[in-house]
C-alpha positions as CSV (number, residue, x, y, z in Angstrom):
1,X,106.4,99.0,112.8
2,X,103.1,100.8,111.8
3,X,101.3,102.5,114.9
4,X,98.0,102.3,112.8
5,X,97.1,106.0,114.2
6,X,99.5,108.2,111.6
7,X,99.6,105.5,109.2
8,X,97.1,102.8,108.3
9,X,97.6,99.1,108.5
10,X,95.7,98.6,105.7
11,X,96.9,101.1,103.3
12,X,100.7,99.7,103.4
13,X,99.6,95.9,103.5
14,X,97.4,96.9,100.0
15,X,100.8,98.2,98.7
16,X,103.0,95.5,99.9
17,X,100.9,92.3,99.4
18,X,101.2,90.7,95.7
19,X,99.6,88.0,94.3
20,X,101.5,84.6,94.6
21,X,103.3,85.9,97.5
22,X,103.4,85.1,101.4
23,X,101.7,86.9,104.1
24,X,102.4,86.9,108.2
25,X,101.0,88.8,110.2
26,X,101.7,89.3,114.2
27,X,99.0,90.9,116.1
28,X,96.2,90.5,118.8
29,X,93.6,90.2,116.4
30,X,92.0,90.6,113.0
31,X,88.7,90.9,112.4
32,X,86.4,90.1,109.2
33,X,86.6,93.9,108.2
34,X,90.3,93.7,107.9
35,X,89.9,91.0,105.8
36,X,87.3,92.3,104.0
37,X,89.2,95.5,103.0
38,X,92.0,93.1,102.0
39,X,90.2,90.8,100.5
40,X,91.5,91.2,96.9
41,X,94.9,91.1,97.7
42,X,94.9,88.1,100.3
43,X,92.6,86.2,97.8
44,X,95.5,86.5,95.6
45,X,98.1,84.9,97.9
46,X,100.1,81.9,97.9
47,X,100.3,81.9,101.9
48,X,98.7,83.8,104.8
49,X,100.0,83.3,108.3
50,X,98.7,84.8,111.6
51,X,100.1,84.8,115.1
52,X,97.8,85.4,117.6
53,X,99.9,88.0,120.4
54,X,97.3,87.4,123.2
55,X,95.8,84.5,124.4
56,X,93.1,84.4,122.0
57,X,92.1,80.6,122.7
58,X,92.7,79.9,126.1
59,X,90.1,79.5,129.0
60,X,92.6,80.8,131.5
61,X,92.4,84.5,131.5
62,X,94.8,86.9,132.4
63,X,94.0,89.1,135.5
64,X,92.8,93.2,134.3
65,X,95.1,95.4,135.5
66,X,93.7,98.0,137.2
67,X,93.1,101.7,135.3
68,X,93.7,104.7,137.4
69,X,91.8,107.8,135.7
């Protein structure tokens, strides 16, 4: 698990990721940046998988939960 805060996403997938090899990925997004500053790893893979973990695509949205401040 990588809070993205004291480590960087990024950094550790640019480490991990080699070419002809699988990626998934599980998270509420992932913008064009990200892919940009990935791009020449993830051009280099076999597979890339993404789960979206909030309904992205849905026209039903989820009631805000009130923020107390």
């Amino acid at each position: 698990m990588i809070d993205n805060t004291s480590r960087i996403v990024r950094d550790d997938l640019a480490q991990t990721i080699r070419a002809g090899g699988k990626v998934a990925v599980a998270a509420a997004y992932f913008s064009i940046y990200a892919f940009e500053a990935l791009k020449e790893q993830l051009e280099q893979v076999d597979q890339f998988r993404f789960l979206f973990t909030s309904p992205t695509f849905t026209s039903v949205k989820p009631d805000r939960a009130m923020r107390e401040f």
